[in-house]
C-alpha positions as CSV (number, residue, x, y, z in Angstrom):
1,X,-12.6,-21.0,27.2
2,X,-9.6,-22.9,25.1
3,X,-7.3,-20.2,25.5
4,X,-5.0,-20.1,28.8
5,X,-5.3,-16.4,29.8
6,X,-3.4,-16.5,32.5
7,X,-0.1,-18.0,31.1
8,X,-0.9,-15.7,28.2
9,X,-0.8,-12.6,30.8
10,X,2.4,-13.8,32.3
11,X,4.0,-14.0,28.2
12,X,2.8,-10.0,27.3
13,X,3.9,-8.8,30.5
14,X,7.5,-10.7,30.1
15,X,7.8,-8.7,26.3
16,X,6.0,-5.6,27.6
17,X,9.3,-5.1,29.8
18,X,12.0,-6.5,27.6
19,X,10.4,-3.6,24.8
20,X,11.2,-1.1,27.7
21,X,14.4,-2.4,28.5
22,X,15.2,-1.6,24.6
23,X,13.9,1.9,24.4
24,X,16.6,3.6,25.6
25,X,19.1,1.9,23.1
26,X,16.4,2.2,20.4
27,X,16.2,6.4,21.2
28,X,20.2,6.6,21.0
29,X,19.9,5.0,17.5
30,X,17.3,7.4,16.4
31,X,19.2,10.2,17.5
32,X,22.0,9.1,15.5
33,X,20.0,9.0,12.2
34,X,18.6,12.1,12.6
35,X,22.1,13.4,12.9
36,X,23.3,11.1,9.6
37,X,19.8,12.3,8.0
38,X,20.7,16.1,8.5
39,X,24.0,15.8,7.2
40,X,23.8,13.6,4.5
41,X,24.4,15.0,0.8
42,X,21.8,13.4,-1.8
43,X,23.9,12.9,-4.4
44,X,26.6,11.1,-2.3
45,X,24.0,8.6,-1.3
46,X,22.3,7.9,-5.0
47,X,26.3,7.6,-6.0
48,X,27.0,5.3,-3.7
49,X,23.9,3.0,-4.4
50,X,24.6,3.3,-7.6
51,X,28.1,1.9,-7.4
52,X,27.7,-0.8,-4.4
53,X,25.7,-3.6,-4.0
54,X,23.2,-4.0,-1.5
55,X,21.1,-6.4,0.5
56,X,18.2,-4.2,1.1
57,X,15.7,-1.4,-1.2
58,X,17.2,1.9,-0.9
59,X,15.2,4.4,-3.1
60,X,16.6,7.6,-4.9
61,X,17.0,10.1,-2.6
62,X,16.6,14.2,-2.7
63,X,19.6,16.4,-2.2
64,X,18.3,17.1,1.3
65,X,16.6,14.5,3.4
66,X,15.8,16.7,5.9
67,X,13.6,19.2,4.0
68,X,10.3,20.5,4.9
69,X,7.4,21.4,2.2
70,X,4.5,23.4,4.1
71,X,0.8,22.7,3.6
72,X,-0.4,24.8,0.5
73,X,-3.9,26.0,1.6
74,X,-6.5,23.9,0.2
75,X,-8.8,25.8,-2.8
76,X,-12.1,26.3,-1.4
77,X,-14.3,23.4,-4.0
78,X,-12.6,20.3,-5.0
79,X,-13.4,16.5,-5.0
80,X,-12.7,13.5,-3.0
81,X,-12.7,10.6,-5.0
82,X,-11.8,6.8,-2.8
83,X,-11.9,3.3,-3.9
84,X,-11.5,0.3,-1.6
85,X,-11.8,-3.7,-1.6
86,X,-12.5,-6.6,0.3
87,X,-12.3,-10.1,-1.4
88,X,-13.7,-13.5,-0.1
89,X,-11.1,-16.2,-1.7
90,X,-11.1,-19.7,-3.0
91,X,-12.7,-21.9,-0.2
92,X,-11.9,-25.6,-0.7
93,X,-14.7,-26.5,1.9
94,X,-17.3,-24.9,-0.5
95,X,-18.8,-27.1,-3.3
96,X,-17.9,-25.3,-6.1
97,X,-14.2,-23.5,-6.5
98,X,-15.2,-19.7,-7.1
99,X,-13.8,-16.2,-5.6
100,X,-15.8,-12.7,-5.1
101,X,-14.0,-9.1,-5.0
102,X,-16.1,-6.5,-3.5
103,X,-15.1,-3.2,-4.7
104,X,-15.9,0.3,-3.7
105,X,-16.0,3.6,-5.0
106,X,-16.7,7.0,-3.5
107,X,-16.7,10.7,-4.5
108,X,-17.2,13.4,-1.8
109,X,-17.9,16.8,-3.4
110,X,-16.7,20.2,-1.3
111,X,-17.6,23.5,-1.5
112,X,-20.8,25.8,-2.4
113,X,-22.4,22.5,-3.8
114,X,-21.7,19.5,-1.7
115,X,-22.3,16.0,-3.0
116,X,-21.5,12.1,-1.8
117,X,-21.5,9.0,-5.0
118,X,-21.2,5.5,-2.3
119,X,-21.1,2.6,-4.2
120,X,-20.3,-1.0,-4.3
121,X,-19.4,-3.2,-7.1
122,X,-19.3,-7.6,-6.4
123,X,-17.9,-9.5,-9.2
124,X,-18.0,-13.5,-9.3
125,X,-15.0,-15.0,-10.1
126,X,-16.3,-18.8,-10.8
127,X,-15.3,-19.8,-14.5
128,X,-12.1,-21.7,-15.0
129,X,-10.2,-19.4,-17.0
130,X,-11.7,-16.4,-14.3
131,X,-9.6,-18.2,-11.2
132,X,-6.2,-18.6,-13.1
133,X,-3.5,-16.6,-15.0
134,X,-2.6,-18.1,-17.8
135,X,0.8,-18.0,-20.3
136,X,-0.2,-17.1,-23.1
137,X,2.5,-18.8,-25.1
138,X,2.7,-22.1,-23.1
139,X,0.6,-24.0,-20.7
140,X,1.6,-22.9,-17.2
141,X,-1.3,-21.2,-15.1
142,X,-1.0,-19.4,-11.9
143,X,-4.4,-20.3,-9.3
144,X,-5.8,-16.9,-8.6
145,X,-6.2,-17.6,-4.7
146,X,-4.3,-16.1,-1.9
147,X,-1.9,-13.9,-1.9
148,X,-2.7,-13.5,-5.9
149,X,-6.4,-12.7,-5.4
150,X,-5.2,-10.0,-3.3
151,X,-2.9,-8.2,-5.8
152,X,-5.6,-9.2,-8.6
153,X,-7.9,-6.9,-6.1
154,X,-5.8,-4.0,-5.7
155,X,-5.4,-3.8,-9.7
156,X,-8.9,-3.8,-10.0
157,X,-9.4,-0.8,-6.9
158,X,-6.9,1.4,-9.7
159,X,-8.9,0.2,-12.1
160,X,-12.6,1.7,-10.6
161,X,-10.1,4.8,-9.4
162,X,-9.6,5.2,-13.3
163,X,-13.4,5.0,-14.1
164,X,-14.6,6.9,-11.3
165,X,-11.9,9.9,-12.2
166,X,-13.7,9.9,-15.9
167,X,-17.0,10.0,-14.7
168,X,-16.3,13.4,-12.8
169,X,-17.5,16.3,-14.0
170,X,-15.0,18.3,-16.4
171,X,-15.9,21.1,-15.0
172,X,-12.1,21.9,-14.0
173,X,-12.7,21.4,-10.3
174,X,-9.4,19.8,-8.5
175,X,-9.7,16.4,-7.2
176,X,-7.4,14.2,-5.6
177,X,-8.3,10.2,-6.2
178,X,-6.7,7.8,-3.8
179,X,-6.2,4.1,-3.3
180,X,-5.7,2.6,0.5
181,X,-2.2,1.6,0.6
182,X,0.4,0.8,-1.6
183,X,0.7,1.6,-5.0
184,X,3.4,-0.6,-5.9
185,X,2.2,-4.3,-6.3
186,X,5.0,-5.3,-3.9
187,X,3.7,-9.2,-4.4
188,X,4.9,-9.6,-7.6
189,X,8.5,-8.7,-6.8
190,X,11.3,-11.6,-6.6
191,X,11.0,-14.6,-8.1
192,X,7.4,-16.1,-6.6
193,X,5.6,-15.5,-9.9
194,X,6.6,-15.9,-13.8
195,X,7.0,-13.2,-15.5
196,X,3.2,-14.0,-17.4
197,X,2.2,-13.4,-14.4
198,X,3.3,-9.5,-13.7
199,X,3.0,-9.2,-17.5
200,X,-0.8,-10.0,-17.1
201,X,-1.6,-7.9,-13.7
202,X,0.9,-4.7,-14.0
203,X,1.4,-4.1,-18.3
204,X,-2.4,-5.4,-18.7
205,X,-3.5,-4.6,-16.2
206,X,-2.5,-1.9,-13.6
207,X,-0.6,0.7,-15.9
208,X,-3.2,0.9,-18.2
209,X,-5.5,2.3,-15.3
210,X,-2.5,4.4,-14.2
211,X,-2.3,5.9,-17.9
212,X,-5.6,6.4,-17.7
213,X,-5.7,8.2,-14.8
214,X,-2.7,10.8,-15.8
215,X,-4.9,11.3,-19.4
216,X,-7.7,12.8,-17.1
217,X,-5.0,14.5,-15.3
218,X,-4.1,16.2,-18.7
219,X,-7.3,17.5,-18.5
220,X,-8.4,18.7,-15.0
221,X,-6.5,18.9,-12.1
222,X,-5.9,15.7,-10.6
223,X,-3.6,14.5,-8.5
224,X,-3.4,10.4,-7.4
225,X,-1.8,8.6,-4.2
226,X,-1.8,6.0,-2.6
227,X,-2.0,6.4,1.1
228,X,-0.9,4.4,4.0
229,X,-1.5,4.6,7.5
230,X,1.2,3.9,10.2
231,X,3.2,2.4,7.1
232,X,6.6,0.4,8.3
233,X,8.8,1.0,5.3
234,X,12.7,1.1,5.8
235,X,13.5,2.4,2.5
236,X,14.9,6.0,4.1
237,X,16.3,4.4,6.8
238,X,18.5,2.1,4.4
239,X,19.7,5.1,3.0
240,X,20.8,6.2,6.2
241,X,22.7,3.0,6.6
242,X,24.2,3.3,2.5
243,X,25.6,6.5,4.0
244,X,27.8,5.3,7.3
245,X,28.5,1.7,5.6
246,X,32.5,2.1,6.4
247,X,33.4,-0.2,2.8
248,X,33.7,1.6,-0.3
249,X,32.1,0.4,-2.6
250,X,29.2,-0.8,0.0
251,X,29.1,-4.8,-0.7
252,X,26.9,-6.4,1.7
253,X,27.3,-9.5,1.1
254,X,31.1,-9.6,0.9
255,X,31.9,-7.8,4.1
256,X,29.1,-8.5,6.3
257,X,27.3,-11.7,5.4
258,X,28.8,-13.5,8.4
259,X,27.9,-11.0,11.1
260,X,24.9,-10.9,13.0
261,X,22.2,-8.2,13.5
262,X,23.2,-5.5,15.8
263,X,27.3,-6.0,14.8
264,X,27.4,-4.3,11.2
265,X,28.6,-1.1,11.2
266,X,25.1,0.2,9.5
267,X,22.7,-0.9,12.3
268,X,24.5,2.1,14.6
269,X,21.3,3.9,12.3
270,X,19.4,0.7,11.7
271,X,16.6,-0.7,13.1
272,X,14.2,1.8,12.8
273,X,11.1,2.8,10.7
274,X,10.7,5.7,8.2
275,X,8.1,7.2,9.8
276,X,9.9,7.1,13.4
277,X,12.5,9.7,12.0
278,X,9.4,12.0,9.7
279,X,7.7,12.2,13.3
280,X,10.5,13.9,15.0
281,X,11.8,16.1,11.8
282,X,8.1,16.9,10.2
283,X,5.6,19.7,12.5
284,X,2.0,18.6,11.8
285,X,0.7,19.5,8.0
286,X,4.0,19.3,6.5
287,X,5.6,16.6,4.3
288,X,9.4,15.5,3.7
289,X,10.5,15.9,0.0
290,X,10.3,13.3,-2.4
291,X,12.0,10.1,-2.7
292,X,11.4,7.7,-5.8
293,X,11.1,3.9,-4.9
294,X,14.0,1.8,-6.8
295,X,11.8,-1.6,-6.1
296,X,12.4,-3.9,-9.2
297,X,8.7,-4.3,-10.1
298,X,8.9,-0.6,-10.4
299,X,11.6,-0.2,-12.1
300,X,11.1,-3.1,-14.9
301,X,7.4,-2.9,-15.5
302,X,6.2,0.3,-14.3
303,X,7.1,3.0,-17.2
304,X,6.7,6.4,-17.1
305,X,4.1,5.6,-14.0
306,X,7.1,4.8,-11.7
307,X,6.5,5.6,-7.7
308,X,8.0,8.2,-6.0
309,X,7.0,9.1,-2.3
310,X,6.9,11.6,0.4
311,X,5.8,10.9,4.5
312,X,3.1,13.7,5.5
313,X,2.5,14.3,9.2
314,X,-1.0,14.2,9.2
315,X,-1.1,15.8,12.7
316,X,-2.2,12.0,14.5
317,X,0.2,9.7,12.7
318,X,3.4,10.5,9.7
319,X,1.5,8.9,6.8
320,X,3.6,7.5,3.1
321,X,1.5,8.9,0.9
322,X,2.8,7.5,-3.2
323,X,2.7,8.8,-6.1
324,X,3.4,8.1,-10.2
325,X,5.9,10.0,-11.6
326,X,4.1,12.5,-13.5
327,X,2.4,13.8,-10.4
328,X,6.4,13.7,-8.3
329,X,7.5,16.2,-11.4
330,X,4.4,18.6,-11.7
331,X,4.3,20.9,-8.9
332,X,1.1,22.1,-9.0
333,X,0.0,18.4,-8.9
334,X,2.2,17.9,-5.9
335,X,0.9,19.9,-4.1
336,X,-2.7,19.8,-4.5
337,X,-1.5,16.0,-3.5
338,X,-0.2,17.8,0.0
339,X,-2.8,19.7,0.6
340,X,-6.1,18.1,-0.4
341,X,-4.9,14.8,1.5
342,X,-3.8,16.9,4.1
343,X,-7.9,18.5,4.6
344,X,-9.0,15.0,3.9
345,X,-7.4,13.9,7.0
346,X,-8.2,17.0,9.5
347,X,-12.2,15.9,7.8
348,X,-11.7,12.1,8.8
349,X,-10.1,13.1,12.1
350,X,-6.3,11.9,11.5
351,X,-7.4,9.4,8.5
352,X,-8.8,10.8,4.9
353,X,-12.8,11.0,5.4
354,X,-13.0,9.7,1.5
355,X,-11.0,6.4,2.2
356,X,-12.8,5.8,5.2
357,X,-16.0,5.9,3.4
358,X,-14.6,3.4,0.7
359,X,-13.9,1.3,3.8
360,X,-17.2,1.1,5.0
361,X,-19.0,0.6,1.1
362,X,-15.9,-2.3,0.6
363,X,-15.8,-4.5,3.8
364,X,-17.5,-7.9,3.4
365,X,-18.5,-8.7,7.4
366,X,-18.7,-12.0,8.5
367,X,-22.4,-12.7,8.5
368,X,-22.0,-11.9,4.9
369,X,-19.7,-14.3,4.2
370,X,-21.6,-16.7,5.8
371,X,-24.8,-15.6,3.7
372,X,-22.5,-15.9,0.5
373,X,-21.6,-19.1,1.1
374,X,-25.6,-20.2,1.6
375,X,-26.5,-18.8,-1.3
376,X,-23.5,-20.8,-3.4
377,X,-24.8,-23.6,-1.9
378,X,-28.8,-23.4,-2.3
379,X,-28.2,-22.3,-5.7
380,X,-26.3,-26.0,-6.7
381,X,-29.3,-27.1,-4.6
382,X,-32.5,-25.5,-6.7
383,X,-30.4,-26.7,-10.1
384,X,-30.3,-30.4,-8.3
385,X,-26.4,-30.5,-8.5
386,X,-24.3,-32.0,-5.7
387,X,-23.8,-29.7,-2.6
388,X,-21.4,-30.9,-0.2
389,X,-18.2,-29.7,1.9
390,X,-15.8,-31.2,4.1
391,X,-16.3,-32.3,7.7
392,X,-14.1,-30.2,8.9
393,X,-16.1,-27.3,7.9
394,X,-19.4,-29.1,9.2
395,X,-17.6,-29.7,12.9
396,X,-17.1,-25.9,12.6
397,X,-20.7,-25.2,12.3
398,X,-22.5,-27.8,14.6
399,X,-21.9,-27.1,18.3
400,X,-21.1,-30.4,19.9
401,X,-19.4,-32.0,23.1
């Protein structure tokens, strides 16, 4: 065995006790943001964002932070619709550069007529012009590998949530059609990419889907999310900072840039995770109002699809559960959002049954990587091109002394 257990025992144990030793400090914060939290005015807060400049994402908030929406009783029929994906990227040790994205899709049908759809869709990404985006008006190319294969996925999960909401029945039965995780394509924010590149995967790509998605809503009820477990946003929690920040107008980087973590003013309420404060404020089944996300990718490419969110205690965890704007304004919408993820999670035991399912159809295991790369390699072999990869990967698979 390579790996030194013992010394690594003697390391967890060490952190174990200095993460008690911060508890109590860490529970004195959390009681001060609940207090800040309850008496914080809305409007105050979006005004003073609006007017200062800060470091971190604060989103748009309600007029109360504190409020509490109750579960709506689910209606008695209604569908489940999930998609999910796994993706096996570039591999420079294979012979040939190509990419596969497994995605999922999955409708679970309740009521007097039940119903399950499971299915899987690969797709080969092996062509040049596949494994790149490209400028259209110049000759720069962004590799599609790594973190961009990721986000290239996720648009393409939106995209079989669009097709698998128009294959549905019209027969007016509600449905609620989620994505695991974000809906925001967080990657793309800052500067990593060119713009081509969020031109390509969000106008081209991802809002299309979305449109789609809120025509069928037009239609049938429908509402869309995107839901994820334990989440570690801050984005409340900065607002809770906007609001003691002593300077007026808040300028981080003027007054505070010099101090350290655990000096500014704002970390008396800092520190902390959204869904720390939503576990003490929320009682299982209910949901905190709505707060819109002021990310720039939202804000400069999204449209009329922007993402608002709300945290749900889910009765196990406090889930963020996302949504585009036209489901955020509709309340009818909103609330089939509540309750329908709400049953979806007592039915998958603390996690939505119908994402869990597109889990299971979406996961590429190991032993089917491995059988993926065999049959890259066997089919260069049977068309008598060169197969080869680098030592490195061959020490890997040879057992040696």
């Amino acid at each position: 065995m390579s790996l030194d257990l013992s010394a690594t025992l003697v390391q967890v144990e060490a952190a174990v006790r200095d993460l008690r030793a911060l508890g109590t400090e860490r529970d004195a914060r959390l009681a001060q943001a609940l207090k800040v939290m309850a008496e914080a005015e809305g409007a105050a807060v979006n005004d003073r964002r609006s007017a200062g400049r800060v470091t971190w994402l604060v989103p748009t908030v309600p007029p109360s932070l504190v409020a509490r929406v109750s579960p709506p009783p689910p209606p008695s029929s209604y569908r489940a619709l999930a998609v999910d994906g796994s993706h096996i990227d570039v591999d420079r040790h294979l012979p040939v550069r190509c990419a596969l994205v497994n995605v999922s899709k999955v409708a679970l049908q309740y009521g007097p007529h039940p119903d399950a759809r499971l299915e899987s869709r690969p797709r080969l990404y092996a062509a040049p012009e596949e494994l790149s985006v490209a400028d259209p008006e110049g000759v720069g190319e962004q590799p599609l590998e790594g973190q961009l294969l990721g986000i290239k996925r996720a648009v393409e999960e939106v995209v079989a949530l669009a097709e698998l909401a128009e294959e549905a029945a019209a027969d007016g039965t509600p449905a609620v059609a989620l994505v695991d995780g974000s809906l925001i394509l967080w990657g793309l924010a800052g500067q990593a990419y060119p713009e081509y590149v969020r031109k390509a995967l969000i106008q081209e790509g991802l809002v299309p889907a979305l449109d789609r998605l809120q025509s069928v809503a037009r239609q049938r009820p429908l509402a869309v999310a995107g839901y994820t477990s334990l989440p570690r946003a801050t984005e409340v929690v900065n607002a809770l900072r906007l609001r003691v920040c002593p300077f007026s107008p808040v300028d981080c980087d003027r007054h505070c840039a010099g101090t350290r973590q655990g000096h500014r003013p704002c970390d008396d309420v800092g520190g902390l995770l959204d869904r720390e404060l939503f576990r003490r404020l929320l009682e299982p089944g209910e949901r905190s109002a709505i707060f819109a996300s002021n990310s720039s990718v939202v804000r400069n490419h999204y449209g009329q699809n922007a993402i608002h969110f709300y945290y749900l205690n889910v009765g196990e965890e406090v889930a963020r559960v996302e949504v585009p704007a036209w489901v955020a304004s509709d309340e009818q919408s909103l609330s089939l959002s509540h309750s329908l993820i709400l049953d979806q999670g007592l039915k998958g035991r603390g996690y939505p049954a119908a994402i869990m399912e597109a889990h299971e159809q979406a996961v590429i295991s190991g032993p089917e990587r491995e059988l993926f790369r065999q049959m890259v390699e066997e089919a260069l072999a049977r068309r008598r091109l060169d197969v080869y990869t680098s030592e490195k990967a061959r020490s890997k698979r040879l057992r040696w002394v």
